[in-house]
C-alpha positions as CSV (number, residue, x, y, z in Angstrom):
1,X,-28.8,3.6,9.1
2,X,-26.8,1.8,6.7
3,X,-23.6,3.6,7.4
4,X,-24.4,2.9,11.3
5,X,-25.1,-0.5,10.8
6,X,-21.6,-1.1,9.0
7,X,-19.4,1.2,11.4
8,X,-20.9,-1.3,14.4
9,X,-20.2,-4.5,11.8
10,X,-16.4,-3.0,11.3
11,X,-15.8,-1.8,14.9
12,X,-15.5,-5.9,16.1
13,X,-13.1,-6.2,13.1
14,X,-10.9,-3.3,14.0
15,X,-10.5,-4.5,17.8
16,X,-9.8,-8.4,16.6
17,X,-6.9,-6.9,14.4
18,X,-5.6,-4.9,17.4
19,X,-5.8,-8.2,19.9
20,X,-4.3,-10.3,17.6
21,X,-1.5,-7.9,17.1
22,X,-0.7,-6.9,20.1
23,X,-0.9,-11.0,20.5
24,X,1.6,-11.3,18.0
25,X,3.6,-8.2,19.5
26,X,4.1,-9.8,22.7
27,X,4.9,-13.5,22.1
28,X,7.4,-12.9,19.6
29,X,10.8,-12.8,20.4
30,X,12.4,-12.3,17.3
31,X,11.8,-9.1,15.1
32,X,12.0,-10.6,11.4
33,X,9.5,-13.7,12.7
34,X,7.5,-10.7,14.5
35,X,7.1,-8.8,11.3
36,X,6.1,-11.7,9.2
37,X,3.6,-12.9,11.3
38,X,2.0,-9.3,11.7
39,X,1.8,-8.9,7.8
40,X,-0.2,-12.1,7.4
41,X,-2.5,-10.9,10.0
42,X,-3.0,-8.0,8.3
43,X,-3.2,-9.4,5.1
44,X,-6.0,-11.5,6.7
45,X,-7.7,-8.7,8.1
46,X,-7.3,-7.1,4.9
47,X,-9.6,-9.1,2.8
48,X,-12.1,-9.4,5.8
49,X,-12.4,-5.3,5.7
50,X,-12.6,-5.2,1.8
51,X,-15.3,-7.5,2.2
52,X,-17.1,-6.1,4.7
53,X,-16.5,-2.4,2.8
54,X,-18.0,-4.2,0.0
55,X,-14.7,-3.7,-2.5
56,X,-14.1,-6.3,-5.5
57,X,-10.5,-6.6,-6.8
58,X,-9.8,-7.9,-10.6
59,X,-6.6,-8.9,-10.0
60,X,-4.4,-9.4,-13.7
61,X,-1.0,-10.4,-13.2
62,X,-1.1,-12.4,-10.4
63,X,1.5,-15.3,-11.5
64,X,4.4,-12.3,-11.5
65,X,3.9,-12.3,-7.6
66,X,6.0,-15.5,-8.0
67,X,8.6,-14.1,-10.6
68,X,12.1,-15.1,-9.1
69,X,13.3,-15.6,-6.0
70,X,14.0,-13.4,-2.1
71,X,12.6,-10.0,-1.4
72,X,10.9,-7.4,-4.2
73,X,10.0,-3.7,-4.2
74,X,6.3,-3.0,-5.2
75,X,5.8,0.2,-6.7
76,X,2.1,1.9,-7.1
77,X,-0.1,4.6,-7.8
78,X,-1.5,6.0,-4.8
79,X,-5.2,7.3,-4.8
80,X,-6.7,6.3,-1.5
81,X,-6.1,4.3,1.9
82,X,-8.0,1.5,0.0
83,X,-4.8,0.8,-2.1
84,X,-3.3,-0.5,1.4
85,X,-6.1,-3.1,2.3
86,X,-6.0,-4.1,-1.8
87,X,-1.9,-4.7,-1.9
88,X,-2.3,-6.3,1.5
89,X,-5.2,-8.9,0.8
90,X,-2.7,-9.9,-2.5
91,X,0.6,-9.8,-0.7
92,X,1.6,-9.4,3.2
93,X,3.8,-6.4,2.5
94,X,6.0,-3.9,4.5
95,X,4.5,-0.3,3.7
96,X,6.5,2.5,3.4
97,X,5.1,5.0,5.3
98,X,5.6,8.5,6.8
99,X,6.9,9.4,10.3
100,X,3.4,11.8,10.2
101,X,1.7,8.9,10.2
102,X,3.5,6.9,13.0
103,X,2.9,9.7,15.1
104,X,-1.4,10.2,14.5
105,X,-3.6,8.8,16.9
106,X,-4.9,5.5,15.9
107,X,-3.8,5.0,12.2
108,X,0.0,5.3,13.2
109,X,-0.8,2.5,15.7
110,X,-2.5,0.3,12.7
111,X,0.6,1.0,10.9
112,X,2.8,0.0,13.7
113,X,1.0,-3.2,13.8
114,X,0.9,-3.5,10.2
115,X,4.9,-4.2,10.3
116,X,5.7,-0.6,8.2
117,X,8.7,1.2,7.7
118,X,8.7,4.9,8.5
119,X,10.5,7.7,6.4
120,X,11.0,11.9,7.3
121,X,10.3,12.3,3.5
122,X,11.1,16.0,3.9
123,X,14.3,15.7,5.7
124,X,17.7,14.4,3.7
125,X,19.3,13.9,6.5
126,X,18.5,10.9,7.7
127,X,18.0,9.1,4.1
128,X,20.8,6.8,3.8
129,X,19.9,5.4,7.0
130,X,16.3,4.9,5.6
131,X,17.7,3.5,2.6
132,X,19.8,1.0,4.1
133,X,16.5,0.2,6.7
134,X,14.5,-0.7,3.5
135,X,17.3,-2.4,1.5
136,X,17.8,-4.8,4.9
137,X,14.0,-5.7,4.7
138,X,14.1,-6.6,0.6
139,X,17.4,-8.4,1.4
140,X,15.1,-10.5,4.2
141,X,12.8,-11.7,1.4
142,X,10.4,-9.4,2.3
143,X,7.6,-7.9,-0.1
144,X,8.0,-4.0,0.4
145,X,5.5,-1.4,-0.7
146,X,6.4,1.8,-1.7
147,X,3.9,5.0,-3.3
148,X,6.5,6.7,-5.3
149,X,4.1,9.8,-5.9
150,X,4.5,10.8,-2.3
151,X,1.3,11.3,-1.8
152,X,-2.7,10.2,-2.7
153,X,-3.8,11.7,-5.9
154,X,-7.2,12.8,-7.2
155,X,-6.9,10.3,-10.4
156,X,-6.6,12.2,-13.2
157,X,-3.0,11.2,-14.0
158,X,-0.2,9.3,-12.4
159,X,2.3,11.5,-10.7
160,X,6.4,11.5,-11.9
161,X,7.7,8.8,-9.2
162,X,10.3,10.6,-7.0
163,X,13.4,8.4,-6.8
164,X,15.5,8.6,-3.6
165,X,14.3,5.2,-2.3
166,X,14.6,3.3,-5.2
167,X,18.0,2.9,-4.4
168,X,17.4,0.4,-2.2
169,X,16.3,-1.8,-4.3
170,X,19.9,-1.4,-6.7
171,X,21.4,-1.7,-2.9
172,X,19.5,-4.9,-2.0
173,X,19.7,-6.4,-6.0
174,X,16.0,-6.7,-5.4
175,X,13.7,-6.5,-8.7
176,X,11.0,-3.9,-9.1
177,X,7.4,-4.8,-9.4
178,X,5.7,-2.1,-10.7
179,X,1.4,-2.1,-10.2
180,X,-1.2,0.2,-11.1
181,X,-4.1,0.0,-9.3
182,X,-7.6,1.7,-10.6
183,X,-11.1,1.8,-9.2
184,X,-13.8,0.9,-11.5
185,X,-17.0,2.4,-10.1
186,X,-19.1,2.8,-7.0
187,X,-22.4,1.6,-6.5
188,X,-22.1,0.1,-10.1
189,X,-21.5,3.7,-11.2
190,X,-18.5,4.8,-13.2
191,X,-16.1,6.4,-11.3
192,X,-15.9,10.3,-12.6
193,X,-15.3,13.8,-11.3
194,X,-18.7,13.6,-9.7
195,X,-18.4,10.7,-7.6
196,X,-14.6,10.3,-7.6
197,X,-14.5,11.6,-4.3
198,X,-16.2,8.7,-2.5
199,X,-13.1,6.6,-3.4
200,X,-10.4,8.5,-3.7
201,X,-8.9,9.9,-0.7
202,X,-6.4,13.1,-1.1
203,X,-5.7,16.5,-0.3
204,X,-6.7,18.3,2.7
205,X,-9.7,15.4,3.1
206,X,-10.7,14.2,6.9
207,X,-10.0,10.3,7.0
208,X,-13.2,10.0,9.3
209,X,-15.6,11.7,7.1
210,X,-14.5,9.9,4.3
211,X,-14.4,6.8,5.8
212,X,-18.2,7.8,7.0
213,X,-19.0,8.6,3.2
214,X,-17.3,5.0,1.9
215,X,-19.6,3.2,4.5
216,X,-22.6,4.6,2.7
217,X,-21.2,2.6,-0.3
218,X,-22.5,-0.7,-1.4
219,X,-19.9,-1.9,-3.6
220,X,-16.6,-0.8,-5.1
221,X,-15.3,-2.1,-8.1
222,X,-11.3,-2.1,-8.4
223,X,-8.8,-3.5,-10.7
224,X,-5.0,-4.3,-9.8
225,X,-2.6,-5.1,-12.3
226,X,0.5,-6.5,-11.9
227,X,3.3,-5.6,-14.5
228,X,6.3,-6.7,-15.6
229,X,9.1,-6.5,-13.0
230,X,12.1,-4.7,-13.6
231,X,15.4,-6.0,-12.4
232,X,17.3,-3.5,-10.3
233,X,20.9,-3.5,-10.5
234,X,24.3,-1.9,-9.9
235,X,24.6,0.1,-13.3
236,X,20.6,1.2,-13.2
237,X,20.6,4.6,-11.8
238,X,17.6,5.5,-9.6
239,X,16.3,8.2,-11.6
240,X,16.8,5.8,-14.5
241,X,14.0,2.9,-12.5
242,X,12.0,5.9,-11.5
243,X,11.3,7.1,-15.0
244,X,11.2,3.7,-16.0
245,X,8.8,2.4,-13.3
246,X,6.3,5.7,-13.8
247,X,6.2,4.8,-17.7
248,X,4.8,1.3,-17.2
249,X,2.5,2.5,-14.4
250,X,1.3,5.7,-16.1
251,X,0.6,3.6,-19.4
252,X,-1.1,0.8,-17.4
253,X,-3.3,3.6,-15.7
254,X,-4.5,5.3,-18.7
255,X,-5.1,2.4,-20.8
């Protein structure tokens, strides 16, 4: 009943964000003012969901959001769909997403209306073009989001960051900001391999029936920390801010 009772509560939510972007979609004439005013409406709509999924954030760090001045590339752990909503409430934010996702019924249109940038991950061919897409959105002032692991992950460590897209942050002279992002408990329980699974979202897991599963959850506890940037710049190779950015994270993590 509970889980019922909070799909209905969330299903208003979910249509309001689609409206407003569409809204948003339609009245705006240029695409840099489009995309800004799509990521504050889904950082609104972001801490409306948390809230109504019944997630806390401890955010440390926040005062680095601030450090210098123009666009910055966010680098993070990746463990569940949550970590989107979290970095969103904190930040309106340009995701770096997949061309899979763009093209699955419903969640590629929330990421279309959530402003994203889409990348073949598995194709080289194209990657200078996606590079120079993301360097032009950091160069714009823009706050862009990227999950270096490639993919969600089960917890247990933090995965070595691949580094093809961190060149457009050297491209864009745009600093790093790396976060690590952690979930606490559920249900005031600590999160462990037993219960892990209600959170974390990875593998060959259905979104649906793990959404289904969250909504049975009263509260999440989470933690987002915000770490010293690193500046990107011509001399730093991108392997060189990969292993760099996956240290600070990695250490954060398991601290």
């Amino acid at each position: 009943m509970k889980r019922l009772a909070r799909g209905f509560a969330a299903f208003p939510v979910v249509i309001a964000y689609i409206v407003a972007s569409l809204v948003i979609t339609v009245c705006s004439v240029q695409a840099d003012g489009r995309r800004r005013r799509l990521l504050k409406n889904s950082s609104s709509f972001s801490v409306l969901a948390l809230a109504l999924l019944g997630v806390r954030v401890a955010t440390q760090g926040r005062e680095r959001l601030f450090h210098g001045s123009g666009g910055r590339l966010i680098v993070s752990n990746h463990l569940s769909y949550l970590d989107i909503l979290i970095l969103s409430s904190i930040i309106p934010s340009v995701f770096i997403t997949s061309v899979e996702l763009k093209n699955t019924p419903f969640l590629g249109t929330l990421a279309r209306f959530g402003g994203s940038l889409f990348v073949e991950r598995r194709s080289p061919s194209g990657l200078k073009d996606e590079i120079e897409m993301i360097s032009q959105a950091l160069r714009k002032g823009f706050a862009v989001v990227l999950f270096p692991e490639g993919t969600t992950t089960n917890g247990e460590c933090v995965r070595p960051f691949k580094s093809s897209l961190l060149t457009a942050a050297v491209r864009a002279g745009a600093d790093i900001l790396p976060v690590c992002l952690r979930y606490k408990s559920a249900n005031g329980k600590k999160l462990g391999i037993d219960n892990r699974d209600l959170v974390f979202y990875y593998g060959g897991m259905s979104f649906f029936r793990h959404l289904l599963r969250l909504l049975t959850l009263k509260s999440v506890e989470a933690e987002l920390t915000l770490l010293e940037p690193i500046p990107a710049r011509p001399h730093h190779s991108r392997k060189q801010l990969a292993a760099l950015s996956h240290k600070t994270v990695s250490a954060a993590y398991l601290h």
